[in-house]
VEXSE-498377 format. One line per field, with one value per residue (C-alpha): z, x, y; residue in one letter. Coordinates in Angstrom, 2 decimals, always signed. Layout:
N
c3	Z:... $
c1	X:... $
c2	Y:... $
residuo	A:... $
//
This chain:
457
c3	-28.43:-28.97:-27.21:-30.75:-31.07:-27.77:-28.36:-31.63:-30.28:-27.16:-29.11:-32.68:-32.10:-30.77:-33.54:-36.27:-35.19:-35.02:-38.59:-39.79:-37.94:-39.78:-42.87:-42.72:-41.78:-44.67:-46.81:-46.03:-46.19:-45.07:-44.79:-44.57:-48.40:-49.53:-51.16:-53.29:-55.00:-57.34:-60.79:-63.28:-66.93:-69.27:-72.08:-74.80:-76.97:-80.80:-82.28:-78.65:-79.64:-81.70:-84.35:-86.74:-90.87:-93.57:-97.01:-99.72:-102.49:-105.97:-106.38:-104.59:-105.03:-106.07:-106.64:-103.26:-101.37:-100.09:-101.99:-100.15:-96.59:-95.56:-91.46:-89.47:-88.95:-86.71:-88.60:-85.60:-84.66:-86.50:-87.23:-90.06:-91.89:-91.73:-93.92:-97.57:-100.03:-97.86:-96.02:-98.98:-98.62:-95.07:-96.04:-98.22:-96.15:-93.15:-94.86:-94.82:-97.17:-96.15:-97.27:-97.92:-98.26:-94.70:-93.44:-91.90:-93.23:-94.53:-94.71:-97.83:-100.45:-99.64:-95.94:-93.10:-89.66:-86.40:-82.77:-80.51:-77.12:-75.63:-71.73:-71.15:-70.60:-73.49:-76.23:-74.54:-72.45:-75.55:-79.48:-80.68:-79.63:-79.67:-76.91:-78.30:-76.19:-78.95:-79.00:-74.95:-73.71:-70.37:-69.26:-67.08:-65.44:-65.08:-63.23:-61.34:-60.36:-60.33:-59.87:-56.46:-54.69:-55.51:-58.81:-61.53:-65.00:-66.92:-63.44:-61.72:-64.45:-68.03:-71.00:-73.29:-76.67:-79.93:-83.52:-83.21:-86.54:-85.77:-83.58:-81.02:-83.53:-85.49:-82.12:-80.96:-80.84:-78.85:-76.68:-75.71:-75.44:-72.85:-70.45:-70.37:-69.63:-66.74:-65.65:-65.42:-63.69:-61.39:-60.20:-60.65:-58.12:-55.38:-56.45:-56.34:-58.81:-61.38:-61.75:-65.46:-66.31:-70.05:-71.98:-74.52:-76.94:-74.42:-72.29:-74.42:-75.36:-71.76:-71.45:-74.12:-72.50:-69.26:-71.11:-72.43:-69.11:-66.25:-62.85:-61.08:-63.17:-62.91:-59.16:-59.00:-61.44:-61.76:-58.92:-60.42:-63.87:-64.10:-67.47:-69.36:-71.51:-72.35:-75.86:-74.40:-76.59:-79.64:-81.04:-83.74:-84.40:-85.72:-87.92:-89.08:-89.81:-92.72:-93.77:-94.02:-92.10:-89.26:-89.08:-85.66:-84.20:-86.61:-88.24:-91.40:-91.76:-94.46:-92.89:-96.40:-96.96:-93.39:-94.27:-96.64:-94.34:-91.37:-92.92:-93.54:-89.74:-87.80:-84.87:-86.71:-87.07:-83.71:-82.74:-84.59:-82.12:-80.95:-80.81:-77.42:-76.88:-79.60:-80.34:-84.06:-84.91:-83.68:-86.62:-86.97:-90.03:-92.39:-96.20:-98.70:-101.73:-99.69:-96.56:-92.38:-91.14:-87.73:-86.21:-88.53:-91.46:-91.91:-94.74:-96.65:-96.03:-96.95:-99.89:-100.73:-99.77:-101.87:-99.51:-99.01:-96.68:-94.33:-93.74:-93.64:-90.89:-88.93:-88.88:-88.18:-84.80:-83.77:-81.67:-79.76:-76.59:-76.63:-74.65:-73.08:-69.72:-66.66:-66.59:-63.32:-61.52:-59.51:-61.86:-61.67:-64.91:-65.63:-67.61:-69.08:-69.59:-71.15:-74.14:-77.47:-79.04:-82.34:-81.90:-85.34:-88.96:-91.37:-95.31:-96.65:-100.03:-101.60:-103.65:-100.42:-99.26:-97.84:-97.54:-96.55:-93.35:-90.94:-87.37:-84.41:-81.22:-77.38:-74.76:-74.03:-74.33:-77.57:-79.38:-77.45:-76.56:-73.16:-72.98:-73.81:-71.68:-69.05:-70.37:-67.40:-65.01:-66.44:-64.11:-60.83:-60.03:-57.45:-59.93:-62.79:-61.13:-60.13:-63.81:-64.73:-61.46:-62.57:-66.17:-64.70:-62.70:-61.35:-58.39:-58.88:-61.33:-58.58:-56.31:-58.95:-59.66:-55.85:-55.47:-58.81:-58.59:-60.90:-60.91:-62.55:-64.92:-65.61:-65.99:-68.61:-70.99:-70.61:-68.91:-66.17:-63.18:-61.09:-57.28:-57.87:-56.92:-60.16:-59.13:-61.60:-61.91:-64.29:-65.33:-66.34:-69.05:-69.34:-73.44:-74.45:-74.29:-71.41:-69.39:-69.33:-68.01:-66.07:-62.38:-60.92:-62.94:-61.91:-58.39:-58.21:-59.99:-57.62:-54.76:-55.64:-56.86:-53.03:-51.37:-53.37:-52.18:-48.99:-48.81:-49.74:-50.52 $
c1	-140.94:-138.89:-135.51:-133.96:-134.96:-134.72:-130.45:-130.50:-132.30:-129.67:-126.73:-126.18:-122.59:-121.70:-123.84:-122.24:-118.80:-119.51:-120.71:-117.88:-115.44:-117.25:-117.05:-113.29:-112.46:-114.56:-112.89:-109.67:-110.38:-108.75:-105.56:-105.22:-105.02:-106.60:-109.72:-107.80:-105.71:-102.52:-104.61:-102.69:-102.04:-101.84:-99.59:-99.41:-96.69:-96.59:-99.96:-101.36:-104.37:-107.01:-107.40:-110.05:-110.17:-112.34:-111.49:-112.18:-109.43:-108.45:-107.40:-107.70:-105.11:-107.78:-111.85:-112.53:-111.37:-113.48:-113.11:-115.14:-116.97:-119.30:-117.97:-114.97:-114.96:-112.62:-109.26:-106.77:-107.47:-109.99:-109.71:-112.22:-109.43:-106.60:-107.94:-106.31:-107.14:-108.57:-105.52:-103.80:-106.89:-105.67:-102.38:-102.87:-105.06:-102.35:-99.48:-97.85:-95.93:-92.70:-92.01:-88.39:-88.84:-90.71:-89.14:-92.41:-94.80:-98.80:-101.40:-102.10:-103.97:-107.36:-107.04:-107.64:-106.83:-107.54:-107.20:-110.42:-110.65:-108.26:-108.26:-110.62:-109.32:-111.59:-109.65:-106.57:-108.19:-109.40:-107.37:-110.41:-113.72:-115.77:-114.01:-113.10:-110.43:-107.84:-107.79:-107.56:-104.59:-104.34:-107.93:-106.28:-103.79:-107.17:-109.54:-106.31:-104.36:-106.24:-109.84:-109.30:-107.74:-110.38:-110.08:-112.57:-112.05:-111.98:-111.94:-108.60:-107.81:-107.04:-105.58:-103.24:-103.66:-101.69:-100.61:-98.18:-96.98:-95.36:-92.49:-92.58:-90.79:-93.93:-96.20:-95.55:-98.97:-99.79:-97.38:-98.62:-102.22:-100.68:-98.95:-102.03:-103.63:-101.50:-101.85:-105.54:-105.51:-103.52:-105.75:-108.93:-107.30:-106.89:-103.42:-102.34:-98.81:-99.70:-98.38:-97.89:-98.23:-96.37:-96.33:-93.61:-92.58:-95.17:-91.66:-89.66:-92.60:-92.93:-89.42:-89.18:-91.86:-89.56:-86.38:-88.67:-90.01:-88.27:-87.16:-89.75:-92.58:-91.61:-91.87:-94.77:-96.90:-94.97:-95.10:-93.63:-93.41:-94.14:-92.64:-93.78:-91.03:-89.78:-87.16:-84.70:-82.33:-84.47:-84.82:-82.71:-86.14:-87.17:-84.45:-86.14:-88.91:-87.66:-85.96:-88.57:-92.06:-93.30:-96.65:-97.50:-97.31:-100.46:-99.39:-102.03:-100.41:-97.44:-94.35:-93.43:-96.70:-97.29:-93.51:-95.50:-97.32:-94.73:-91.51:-93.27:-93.66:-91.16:-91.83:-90.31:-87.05:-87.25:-86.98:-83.69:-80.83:-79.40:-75.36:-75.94:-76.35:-74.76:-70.71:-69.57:-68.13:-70.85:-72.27:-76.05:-76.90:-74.76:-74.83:-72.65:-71.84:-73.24:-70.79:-71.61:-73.94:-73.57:-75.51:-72.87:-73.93:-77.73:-77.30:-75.95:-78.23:-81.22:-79.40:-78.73:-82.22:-83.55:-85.84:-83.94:-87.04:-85.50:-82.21:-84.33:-86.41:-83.69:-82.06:-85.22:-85.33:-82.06:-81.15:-84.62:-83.74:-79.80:-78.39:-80.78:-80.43:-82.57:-86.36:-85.63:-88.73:-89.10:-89.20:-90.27:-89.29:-90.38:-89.61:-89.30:-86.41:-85.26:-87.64:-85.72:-85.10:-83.90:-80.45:-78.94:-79.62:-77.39:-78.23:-77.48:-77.13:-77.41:-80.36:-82.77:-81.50:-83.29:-86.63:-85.32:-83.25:-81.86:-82.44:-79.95:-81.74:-80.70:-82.18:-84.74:-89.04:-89.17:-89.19:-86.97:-83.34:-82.30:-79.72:-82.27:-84.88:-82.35:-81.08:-83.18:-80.49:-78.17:-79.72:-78.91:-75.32:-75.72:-77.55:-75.50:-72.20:-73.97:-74.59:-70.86:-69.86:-72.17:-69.91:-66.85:-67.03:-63.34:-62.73:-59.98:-61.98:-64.62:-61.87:-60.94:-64.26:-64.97:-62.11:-63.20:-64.38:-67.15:-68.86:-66.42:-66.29:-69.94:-69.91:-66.79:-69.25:-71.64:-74.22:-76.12:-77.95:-80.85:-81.14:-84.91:-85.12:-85.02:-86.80:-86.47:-88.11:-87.53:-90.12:-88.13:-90.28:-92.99:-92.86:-93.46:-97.22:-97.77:-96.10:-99.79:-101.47:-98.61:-99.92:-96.92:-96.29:-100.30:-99.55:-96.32:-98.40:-100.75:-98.70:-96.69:-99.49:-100.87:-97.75:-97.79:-101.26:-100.11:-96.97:-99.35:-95.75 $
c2	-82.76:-86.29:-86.47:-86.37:-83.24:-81.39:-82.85:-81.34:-78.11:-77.62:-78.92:-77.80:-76.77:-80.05:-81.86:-80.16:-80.40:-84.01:-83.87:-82.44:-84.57:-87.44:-85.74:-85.55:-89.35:-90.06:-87.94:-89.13:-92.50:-95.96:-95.63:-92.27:-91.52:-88.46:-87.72:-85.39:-88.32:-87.37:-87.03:-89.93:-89.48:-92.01:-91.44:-94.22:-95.57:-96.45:-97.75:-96.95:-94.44:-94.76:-93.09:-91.83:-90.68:-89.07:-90.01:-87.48:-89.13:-88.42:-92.04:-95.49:-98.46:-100.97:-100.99:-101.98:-99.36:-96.49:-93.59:-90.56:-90.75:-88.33:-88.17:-89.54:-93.38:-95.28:-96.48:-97.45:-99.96:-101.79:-105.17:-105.05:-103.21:-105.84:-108.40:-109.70:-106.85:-104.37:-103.92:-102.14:-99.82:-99.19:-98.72:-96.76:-94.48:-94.25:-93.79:-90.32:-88.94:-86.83:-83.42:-82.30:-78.60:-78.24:-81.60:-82.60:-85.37:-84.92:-87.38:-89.25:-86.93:-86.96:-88.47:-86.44:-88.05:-87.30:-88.57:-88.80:-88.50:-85.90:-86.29:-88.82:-92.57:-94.34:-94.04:-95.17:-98.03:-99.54:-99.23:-100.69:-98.58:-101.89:-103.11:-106.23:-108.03:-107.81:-103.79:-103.57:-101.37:-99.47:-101.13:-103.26:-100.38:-98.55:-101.54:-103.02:-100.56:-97.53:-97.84:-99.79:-96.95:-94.86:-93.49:-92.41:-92.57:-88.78:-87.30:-88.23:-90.41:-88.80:-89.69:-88.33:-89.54:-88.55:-89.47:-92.17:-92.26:-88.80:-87.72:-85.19:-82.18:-82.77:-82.69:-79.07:-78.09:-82.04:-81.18:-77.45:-79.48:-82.04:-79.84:-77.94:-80.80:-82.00:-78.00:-78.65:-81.79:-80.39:-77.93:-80.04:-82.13:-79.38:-78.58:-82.15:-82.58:-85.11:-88.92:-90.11:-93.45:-93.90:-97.13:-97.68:-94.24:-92.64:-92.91:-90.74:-87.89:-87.53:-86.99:-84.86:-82.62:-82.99:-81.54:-78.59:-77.33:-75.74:-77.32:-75.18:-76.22:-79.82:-79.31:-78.03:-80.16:-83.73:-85.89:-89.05:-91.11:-94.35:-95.75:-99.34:-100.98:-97.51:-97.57:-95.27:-95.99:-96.96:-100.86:-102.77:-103.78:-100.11:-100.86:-104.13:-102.40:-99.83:-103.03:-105.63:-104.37:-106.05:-108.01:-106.82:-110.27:-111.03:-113.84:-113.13:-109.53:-109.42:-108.00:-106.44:-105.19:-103.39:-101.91:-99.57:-97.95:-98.60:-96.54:-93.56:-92.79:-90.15:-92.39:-95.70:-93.34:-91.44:-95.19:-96.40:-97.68:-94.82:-93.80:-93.25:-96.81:-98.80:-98.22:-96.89:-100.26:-102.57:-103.87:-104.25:-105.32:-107.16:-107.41:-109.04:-106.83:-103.98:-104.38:-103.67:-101.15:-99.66:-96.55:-94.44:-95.83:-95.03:-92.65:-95.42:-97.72:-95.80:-94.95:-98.67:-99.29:-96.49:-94.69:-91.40:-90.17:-92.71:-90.80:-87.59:-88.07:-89.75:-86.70:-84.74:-87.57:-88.45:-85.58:-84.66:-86.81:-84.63:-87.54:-88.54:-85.74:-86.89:-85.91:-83.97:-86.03:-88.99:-91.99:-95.66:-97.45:-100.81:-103.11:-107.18:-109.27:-112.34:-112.52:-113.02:-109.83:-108.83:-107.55:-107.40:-108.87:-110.22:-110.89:-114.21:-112.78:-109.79:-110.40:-111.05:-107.20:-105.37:-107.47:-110.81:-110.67:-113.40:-112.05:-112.65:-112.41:-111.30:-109.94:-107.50:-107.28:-108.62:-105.39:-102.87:-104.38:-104.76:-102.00:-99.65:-100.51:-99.66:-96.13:-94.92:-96.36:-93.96:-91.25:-92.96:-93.11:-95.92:-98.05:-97.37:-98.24:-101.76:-102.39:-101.34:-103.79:-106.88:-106.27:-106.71:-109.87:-110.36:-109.15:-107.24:-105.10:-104.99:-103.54:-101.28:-99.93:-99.25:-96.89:-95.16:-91.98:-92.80:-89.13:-87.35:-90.59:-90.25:-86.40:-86.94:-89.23:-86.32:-87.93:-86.04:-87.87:-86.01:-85.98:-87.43:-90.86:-93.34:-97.02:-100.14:-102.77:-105.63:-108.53:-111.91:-113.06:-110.31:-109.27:-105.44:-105.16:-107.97:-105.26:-103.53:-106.65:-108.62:-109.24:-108.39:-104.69:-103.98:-104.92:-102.65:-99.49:-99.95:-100.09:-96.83:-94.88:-95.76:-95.14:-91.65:-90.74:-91.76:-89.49:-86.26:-85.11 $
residuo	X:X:X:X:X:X:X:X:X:X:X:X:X:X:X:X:X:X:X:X:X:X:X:X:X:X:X:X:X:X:X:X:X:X:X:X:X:X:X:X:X:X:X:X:X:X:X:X:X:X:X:X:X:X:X:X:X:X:X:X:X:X:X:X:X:X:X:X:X:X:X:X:X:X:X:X:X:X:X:X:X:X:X:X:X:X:X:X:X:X:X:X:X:X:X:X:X:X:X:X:X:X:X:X:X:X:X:X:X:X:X:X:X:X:X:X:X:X:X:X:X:X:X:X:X:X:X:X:X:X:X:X:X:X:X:X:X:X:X:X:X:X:X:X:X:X:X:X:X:X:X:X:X:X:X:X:X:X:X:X:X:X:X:X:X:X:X:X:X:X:X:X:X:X:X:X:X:X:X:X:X:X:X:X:X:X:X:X:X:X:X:X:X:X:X:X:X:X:X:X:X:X:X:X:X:X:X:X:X:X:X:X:X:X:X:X:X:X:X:X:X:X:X:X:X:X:X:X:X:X:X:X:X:X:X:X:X:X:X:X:X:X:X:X:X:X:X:X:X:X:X:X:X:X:X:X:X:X:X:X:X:X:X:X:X:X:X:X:X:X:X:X:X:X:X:X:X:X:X:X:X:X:X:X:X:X:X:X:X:X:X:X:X:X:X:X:X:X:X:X:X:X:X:X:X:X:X:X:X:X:X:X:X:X:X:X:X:X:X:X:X:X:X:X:X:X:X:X:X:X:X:X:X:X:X:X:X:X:X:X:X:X:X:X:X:X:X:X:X:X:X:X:X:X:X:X:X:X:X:X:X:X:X:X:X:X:X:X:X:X:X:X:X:X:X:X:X:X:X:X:X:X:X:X:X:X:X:X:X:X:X:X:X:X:X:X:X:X:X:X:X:X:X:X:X:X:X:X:X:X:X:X:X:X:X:X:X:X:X:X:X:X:X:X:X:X:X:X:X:X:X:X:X:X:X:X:X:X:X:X:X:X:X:X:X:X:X:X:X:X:X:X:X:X:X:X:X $
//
């Protein structure tokens, strides 16, 4: 009998508490973080799924467009698509078209759309399911941040992909699908609360979902929220884009051709600057013959512009945020600053209304304005008294401000702070989608998802 064996014969106990014990530092890894890591849930913004349609149509804008396909092909985002000619095809596949009776939109006759790849990371790493650079989105989130403290994609990494073009009163049944989705990471992952990582509108849905669901659910299943350039506020340049379209930063894409396909989304009104953030007489967008336009004034605009389905669904939108309560969770919102930003747009004359504006810039990502990319400093009294501070810069206003009681100010505007921590971040330069890519944003998600896992609170 070898030596091996007579130890193994005389000492099992000992041997298999040692195997155990070995066991259990490998489990819990180097630095102490668990194997049972926080599961993380990506949530994407506007135009941040893919998404995929079957064409059975009555009608087609011009001879080369597809009339009937016989399965599902991939629509969003496919570059193929967004070439002169063919894009009208596109166009006119994605459009919806809004109903007043039910005050909800439908596809384009004939279109049926749908969005692939519910929980796993795929369709949300990638716009584009070739893979081709242009179409990348959370990939490098996923490889940077993630993957290197141990994650696996469509295990403790998921994704939560929806239709963009709508807005969450039309995503009920998206909504019921995603909180049973963080429900079932959570217990996949040992009963570990759930981190979501939200990029752009993803913000607000996941807020909306927040407001929705009780303090004792949130405590059980959210462990933080990290937000990306989130429009808490909305964007003067949602307003742009009823006006004039937006070419997606493609130079080859026709702003006023996009805008066909563009205004017919909830989401481009669930987006309009909110009165929560701009005052009644700040004026932006200027016309002459037609007058000033403030956040009051979008029924008359529409109505000037003759799209009344504008004013519609920003009434169906305007109010699903409330004013914009606290999600009740630990939040880290980041953000960039200091890109030129369109803040309001004035007409030269009134014949170039509404396609033809002159934009005034300020700060902010380049899409969402700066104030609005900090509405999630409203839920931190200590931070949002250091932004009404840095506005006053006298000191006797400082000295003012410090004996304020600036709690009871706060709760007199109606807006509510949480007792869960709120961390911001900016990025000086960093535009709104070099946010998912920046080194330094992927080095601080990194760094706080580890310092979660490390917690194990």
């Amino acid at each position: 009998m070898s030596l091996t064996r007579m130890i193994l014969g005389r000492n099992n106990h000992a041997v298999y508490t040692v195997a155990l014990a070995v066991c259990w530092i490998c489990a819990i890894g180097v630095g102490g973080v668990g194997s049972l890591l926080h599961p993380v849930i990506l949530v994407p913004g506007d135009g941040g799924s893919q998404l995929e349609a079957k064409l059975d149509k009555p009608s087609v804008v011009h001879y080369l467009c597809t009339k009937k396909t016989d399965d599902y092909y991939n629509i969003w985002l496919n570059m193929e698509l967004l070439v002169p000619l063919i894009i009208d095809c596109f166009i006119d596949n994605v459009r919806l078209v809004y109903n007043f009776t039910s005050r909800t939109t439908d596809n384009s006759p004939g279109v049926d759309i749908r969005v692939p790849g519910f929980g796993n990371t795929t369709s949300v790493e990638y716009l584009d399911p070739s893979q081709a650079s242009p179409g990348l989105y959370f990939n490098h989130i996923v490889e940077q941040s993630l993957i290197p403290l141990g994650y696996v994609r469509d295990n403790d990494i998921r994704g939560a992909p929806y239709d963009f073009r709508k807005a969450p009163n039309e995503l009920e049944t998206w909504m019921d699908d995603f909180k049973a989705l963080i429900e079932d990471s959570f217990t996949r992952g040992g009963n570990s609360s759930v981190i979501l990582i939200s990029h752009s509108m993803g913000g607000p849905m996941a807020l909306y979902l927040m407001h929705k669901m009780k303090q004792e659910w949130k405590d059980k299943y959210i462990r933080s929220i990290i937000t990306l350039a989130a429009p808490w506020g909305g964007s003067v340049k949602a307003w742009k884009v009823f006006a004039a379209g937006d070419d997606l930063g493609v130079y080859v894409l026709p702003a006023h051709t996009m805008r066909g396909m563009q205004r017919t989304s909830p989401s481009t009104a669930f987006l309009l600057p909110s009165k929560n953030f701009w005052a009644d007489d700040e004026t932006l967008v200027s016309c002459p013959g037609k007058g000033n336009y403030t956040v009051n004034d979008y029924d008359r605009f529409f109505r000037d512009m003759n799209y009344p389905e504008g004013y519609a669904m920003h009434n169906d939108t305007k109010d699903l945020l409330g004013k914009l309560d606290p999600p009740g969770v630990e939040i880290h919102c980041l953000h960039g600053q200091g890109v030129s930003t369109v803040e309001s747009m004035i007409y030269k004359e009134e014949k170039n209304f509404p396609d033809k504006p002159n934009l005034n810039f300020g700060n902010g990502d380049g899409t969402v304005n700066i104030r609005s990319l900090r509405g999630c400093m409203r839920w931190s009294p200590k931070k949002r008294l250091s932004v009404i501070r840095r506005s006053h810069s006298p000191r006797r206003n400082y000295d003012r401000l410090a004996k304020w009681n600036w709690v009871s100010e706060l709760k007199k505007e109606g807006v509510r702070t949480q007792r869960s921590a709120v961390h911001h971040q900016e990025f000086p330069g960093v535009n709104h989608m070099e946010i998912l890519r920046a080194e330094g944003v992927v080095t601080y998600i990194r760094d706080a998802v580890q310092k979660i896992n490390s917690d194990q609170s």
